[in-house]
C-alpha positions in Angstrom: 76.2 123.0 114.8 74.8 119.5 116.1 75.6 118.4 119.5 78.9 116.5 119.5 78.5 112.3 119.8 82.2 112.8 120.2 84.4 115.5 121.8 88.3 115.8 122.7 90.2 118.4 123.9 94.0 118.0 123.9 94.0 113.9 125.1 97.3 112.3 125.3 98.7 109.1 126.1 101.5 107.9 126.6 103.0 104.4 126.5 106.7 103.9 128.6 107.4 107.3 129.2 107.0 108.2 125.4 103.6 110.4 124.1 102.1 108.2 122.0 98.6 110.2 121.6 99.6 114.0 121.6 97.2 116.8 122.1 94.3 114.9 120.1 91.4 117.1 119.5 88.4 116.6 117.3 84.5 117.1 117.6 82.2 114.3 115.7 78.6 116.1 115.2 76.1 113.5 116.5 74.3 111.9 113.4 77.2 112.0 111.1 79.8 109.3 109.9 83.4 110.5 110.4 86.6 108.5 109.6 90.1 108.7 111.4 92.5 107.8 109.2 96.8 107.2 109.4 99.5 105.3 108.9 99.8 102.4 110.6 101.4 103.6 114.6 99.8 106.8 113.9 97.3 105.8 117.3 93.8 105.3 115.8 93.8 102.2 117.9 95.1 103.7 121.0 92.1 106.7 120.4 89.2 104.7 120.2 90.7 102.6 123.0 90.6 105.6 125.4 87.1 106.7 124.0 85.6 103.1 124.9 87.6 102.9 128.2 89.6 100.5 127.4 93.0 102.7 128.1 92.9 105.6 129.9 94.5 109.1 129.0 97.0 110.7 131.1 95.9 114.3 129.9 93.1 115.9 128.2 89.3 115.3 128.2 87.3 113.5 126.0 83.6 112.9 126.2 81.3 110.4 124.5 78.0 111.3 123.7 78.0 114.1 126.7 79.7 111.6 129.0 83.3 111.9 130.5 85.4 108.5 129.4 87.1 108.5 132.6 84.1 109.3 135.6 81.7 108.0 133.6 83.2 104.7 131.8 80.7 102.5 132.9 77.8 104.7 131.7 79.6 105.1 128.1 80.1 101.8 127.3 76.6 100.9 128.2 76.0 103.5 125.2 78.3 102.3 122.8 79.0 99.5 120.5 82.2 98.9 119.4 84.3 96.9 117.3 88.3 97.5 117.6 90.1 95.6 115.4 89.6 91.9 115.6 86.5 90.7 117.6 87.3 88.2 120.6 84.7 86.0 121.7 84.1 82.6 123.6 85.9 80.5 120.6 84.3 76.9 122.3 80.7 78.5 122.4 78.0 79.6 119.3 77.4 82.8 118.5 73.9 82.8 120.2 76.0 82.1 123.4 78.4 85.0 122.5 75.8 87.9 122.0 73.7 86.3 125.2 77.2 86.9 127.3 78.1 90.1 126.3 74.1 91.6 126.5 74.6 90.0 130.5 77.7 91.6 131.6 76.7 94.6 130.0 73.3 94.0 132.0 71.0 94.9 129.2 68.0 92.3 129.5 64.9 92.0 127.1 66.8 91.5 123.9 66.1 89.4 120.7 69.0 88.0 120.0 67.4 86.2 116.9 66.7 88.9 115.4 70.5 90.3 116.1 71.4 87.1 114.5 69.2 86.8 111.5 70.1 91.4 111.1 74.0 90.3 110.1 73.0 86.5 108.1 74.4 84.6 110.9 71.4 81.6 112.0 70.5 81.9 115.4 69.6 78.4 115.5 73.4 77.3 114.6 75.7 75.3 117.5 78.1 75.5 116.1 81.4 76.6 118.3 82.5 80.4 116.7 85.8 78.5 116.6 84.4 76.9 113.7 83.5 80.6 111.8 84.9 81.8 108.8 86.2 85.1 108.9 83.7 86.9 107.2 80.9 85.4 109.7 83.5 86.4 113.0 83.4 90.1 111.7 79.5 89.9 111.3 78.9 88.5 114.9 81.1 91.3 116.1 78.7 93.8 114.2 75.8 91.4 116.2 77.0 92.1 119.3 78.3 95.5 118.8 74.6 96.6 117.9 72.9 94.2 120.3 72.2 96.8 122.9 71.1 99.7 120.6 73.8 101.7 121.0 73.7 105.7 120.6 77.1 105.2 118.9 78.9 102.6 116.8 82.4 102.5 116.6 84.5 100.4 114.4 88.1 100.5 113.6 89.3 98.2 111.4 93.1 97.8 109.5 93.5 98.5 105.5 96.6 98.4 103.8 96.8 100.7 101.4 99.3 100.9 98.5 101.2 103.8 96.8 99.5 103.1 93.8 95.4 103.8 94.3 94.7 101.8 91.0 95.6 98.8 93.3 92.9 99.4 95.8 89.6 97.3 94.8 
Protein backbone atom coordinates (compact mmCIF):
# COMPACT_ATOMS: atom_id res chain seq x y z
CA UNK A 1 0.00 0.00 0.00
CA UNK A 2 1.15 3.71 -0.73
CA UNK A 3 2.28 5.83 2.02
CA UNK A 4 -0.69 7.68 3.44
CA UNK A 5 -1.09 11.75 2.40
CA UNK A 6 -3.66 11.40 5.13
CA UNK A 7 -4.00 9.35 8.31
CA UNK A 8 -6.40 9.39 11.44
CA UNK A 9 -6.75 7.23 14.17
CA UNK A 10 -9.84 7.69 16.40
CA UNK A 11 -9.98 11.90 16.26
CA UNK A 12 -12.76 13.51 18.01
CA UNK A 13 -14.05 16.86 18.59
CA UNK A 14 -16.21 18.17 20.40
CA UNK A 15 -18.12 21.46 20.38
CA UNK A 16 -19.90 22.54 24.09
CA UNK A 17 -19.48 19.50 25.76
CA UNK A 18 -21.19 17.46 22.87
CA UNK A 19 -18.84 15.00 20.40
CA UNK A 20 -19.27 16.38 17.36
CA UNK A 21 -16.33 14.34 15.43
CA UNK A 22 -16.46 10.78 17.03
CA UNK A 23 -13.66 8.30 16.66
CA UNK A 24 -12.92 9.36 12.91
CA UNK A 25 -10.52 7.08 11.22
CA UNK A 26 -9.48 6.94 7.66
CA UNK A 27 -6.10 6.55 5.62
CA UNK A 28 -5.90 8.49 2.08
CA UNK A 29 -3.04 6.64 -0.01
CA UNK A 30 -0.77 9.51 -1.20
CA UNK A 31 -1.48 10.01 -5.06
CA UNK A 32 -5.06 9.28 -4.97
CA UNK A 33 -8.35 11.41 -4.99
CA UNK A 34 -10.72 10.48 -2.17
CA UNK A 35 -14.05 12.06 -1.33
CA UNK A 36 -15.75 12.49 2.18
CA UNK A 37 -19.16 12.67 1.82
CA UNK A 38 -22.49 13.31 4.44
CA UNK A 39 -25.32 14.94 5.17
CA UNK A 40 -25.12 18.25 5.92
CA UNK A 41 -23.83 18.38 10.19
CA UNK A 42 -22.36 15.16 9.49
CA UNK A 43 -18.65 17.10 10.32
CA UNK A 44 -16.81 17.18 6.96
CA UNK A 45 -16.23 20.76 7.73
CA UNK A 46 -15.17 20.31 11.22
CA UNK A 47 -12.52 17.26 9.73
CA UNK A 48 -10.71 19.14 7.27
CA UNK A 49 -10.65 22.02 9.76
CA UNK A 50 -8.61 19.86 12.30
CA UNK A 51 -6.48 18.43 9.34
CA UNK A 52 -5.44 22.12 8.24
CA UNK A 53 -5.18 23.35 11.88
CA UNK A 54 -7.68 25.32 11.87
CA UNK A 55 -9.60 23.51 15.01
CA UNK A 56 -7.89 21.33 17.10
CA UNK A 57 -9.02 17.68 18.22
CA UNK A 58 -9.42 16.88 21.76
CA UNK A 59 -8.61 13.07 21.15
CA UNK A 60 -7.09 11.04 18.54
CA UNK A 61 -4.15 11.62 16.09
CA UNK A 62 -4.17 12.58 12.69
CA UNK A 63 -1.30 13.14 10.49
CA UNK A 64 -0.88 15.06 7.15
CA UNK A 65 1.48 13.95 4.80
CA UNK A 66 3.67 12.15 7.75
CA UNK A 67 3.22 15.32 9.89
CA UNK A 68 1.31 15.51 13.31
CA UNK A 69 -1.67 18.39 12.88
CA UNK A 70 -1.19 19.39 16.35
CA UNK A 71 3.11 19.57 16.98
CA UNK A 72 3.61 20.18 13.66
CA UNK A 73 0.74 22.72 12.43
CA UNK A 74 2.94 25.18 11.09
CA UNK A 75 4.95 22.66 9.01
CA UNK A 76 1.52 21.21 7.53
CA UNK A 77 0.04 24.05 6.34
CA UNK A 78 3.22 25.21 4.69
CA UNK A 79 2.42 21.76 2.72
CA UNK A 80 -1.02 22.16 2.00
CA UNK A 81 -3.51 24.11 -0.01
CA UNK A 82 -6.73 24.35 0.99
CA UNK A 83 -10.02 25.58 0.18
CA UNK A 84 -12.94 25.12 2.97
CA UNK A 85 -15.93 26.18 1.95
CA UNK A 86 -16.15 29.79 0.80
CA UNK A 87 -12.79 31.53 0.12
CA UNK A 88 -12.19 34.88 2.22
CA UNK A 89 -9.85 37.31 0.89
CA UNK A 90 -8.96 41.06 1.15
CA UNK A 91 -12.51 42.19 -0.57
CA UNK A 92 -10.93 46.08 -1.11
CA UNK A 93 -7.69 44.58 -2.82
CA UNK A 94 -7.16 42.61 -6.56
CA UNK A 95 -6.53 39.33 -6.69
CA UNK A 96 -2.71 39.82 -7.59
CA UNK A 97 -2.68 41.47 -4.04
CA UNK A 98 -4.59 38.45 -2.53
CA UNK A 99 -2.25 35.56 -3.80
CA UNK A 100 1.00 38.05 -3.02
CA UNK A 101 -0.54 38.13 0.84
CA UNK A 102 -1.21 34.80 1.43
CA UNK A 103 2.39 33.51 -0.45
CA UNK A 104 3.98 36.29 2.42
CA UNK A 105 2.45 35.08 5.56
CA UNK A 106 2.90 31.76 4.47
CA UNK A 107 6.66 32.97 3.84
CA UNK A 108 7.05 31.15 0.51
CA UNK A 109 9.14 33.77 -1.73
CA UNK A 110 10.10 33.27 -5.49
CA UNK A 111 6.66 32.73 -6.95
CA UNK A 112 4.96 33.69 -10.26
CA UNK A 113 2.04 34.80 -9.37
CA UNK A 114 1.12 35.48 -13.18
CA UNK A 115 1.37 32.51 -14.04
CA UNK A 116 -0.94 31.36 -10.80
CA UNK A 117 -3.26 33.93 -12.26
CA UNK A 118 -3.32 33.21 -15.97
CA UNK A 119 -3.33 28.77 -14.56
CA UNK A 120 -7.18 29.46 -13.19
CA UNK A 121 -8.33 32.43 -16.31
CA UNK A 122 -8.18 35.18 -13.87
CA UNK A 123 -5.72 38.33 -15.59
CA UNK A 124 -3.02 39.11 -13.52
CA UNK A 125 -2.92 42.46 -14.89
CA UNK A 126 -6.63 43.23 -13.49
CA UNK A 127 -7.17 46.05 -10.35
CA UNK A 128 -9.87 45.46 -9.92
CA UNK A 129 -10.97 45.07 -5.99
CA UNK A 130 -12.10 40.99 -5.57
CA UNK A 131 -15.14 42.74 -4.14
CA UNK A 132 -15.99 43.38 -7.54
CA UNK A 133 -15.62 39.26 -8.61
CA UNK A 134 -18.25 37.13 -9.74
CA UNK A 135 -18.61 34.07 -8.05
CA UNK A 136 -17.28 31.84 -10.32
CA UNK A 137 -13.88 34.03 -10.51
CA UNK A 138 -13.85 34.12 -6.25
CA UNK A 139 -13.84 30.21 -6.36
CA UNK A 140 -11.01 30.22 -9.07
CA UNK A 141 -8.74 32.70 -7.05
CA UNK A 142 -9.25 30.49 -4.09
CA UNK A 143 -7.92 27.54 -6.38
CA UNK A 144 -4.92 30.41 -7.27
CA UNK A 145 -4.03 30.70 -4.00
CA UNK A 146 -4.67 27.29 -2.68
CA UNK A 147 -1.97 26.04 -5.39
CA UNK A 148 0.24 29.06 -5.19
CA UNK A 149 2.84 27.43 -3.06
CA UNK A 150 2.92 23.85 -4.72
CA UNK A 151 1.36 22.10 -2.20
CA UNK A 152 2.01 18.27 -1.58
CA UNK A 153 -1.77 18.14 -0.97
CA UNK A 154 -4.93 19.99 -2.06
CA UNK A 155 -7.83 19.98 -0.07
CA UNK A 156 -11.18 21.32 -0.97
CA UNK A 157 -14.44 20.95 0.61
CA UNK A 158 -17.16 22.50 -0.93
CA UNK A 159 -21.33 22.23 -0.11
CA UNK A 160 -23.78 20.32 -2.73
CA UNK A 161 -27.22 19.92 -2.15
CA UNK A 162 -28.37 16.94 -3.22
CA UNK A 163 -32.00 15.87 -3.88
CA UNK A 164 -33.93 12.55 -3.30
CA UNK A 165 -34.47 12.28 -6.77
CA UNK A 166 -30.81 11.68 -8.65
CA UNK A 167 -32.51 12.60 -12.00
CA UNK A 168 -32.43 16.20 -10.55
CA UNK A 169 -28.76 16.37 -10.11
CA UNK A 170 -27.15 17.99 -13.41
Amino acid sequence: MKEAAVQTHNLIKTFSGEEVIKACNMTVPRGSIYGLLGINGAGKTTVFKMLSGLLMPIGGTAEVLGMDIVSQRRKVLKNIGTIIETPIFYDHLPAKENVEIHLSYMGIENVDVKSVLEAVDLQPTNRHPVSKYSLGMRQRLGIARALSHKPQLLTQLSHQFLTDNPSEIG
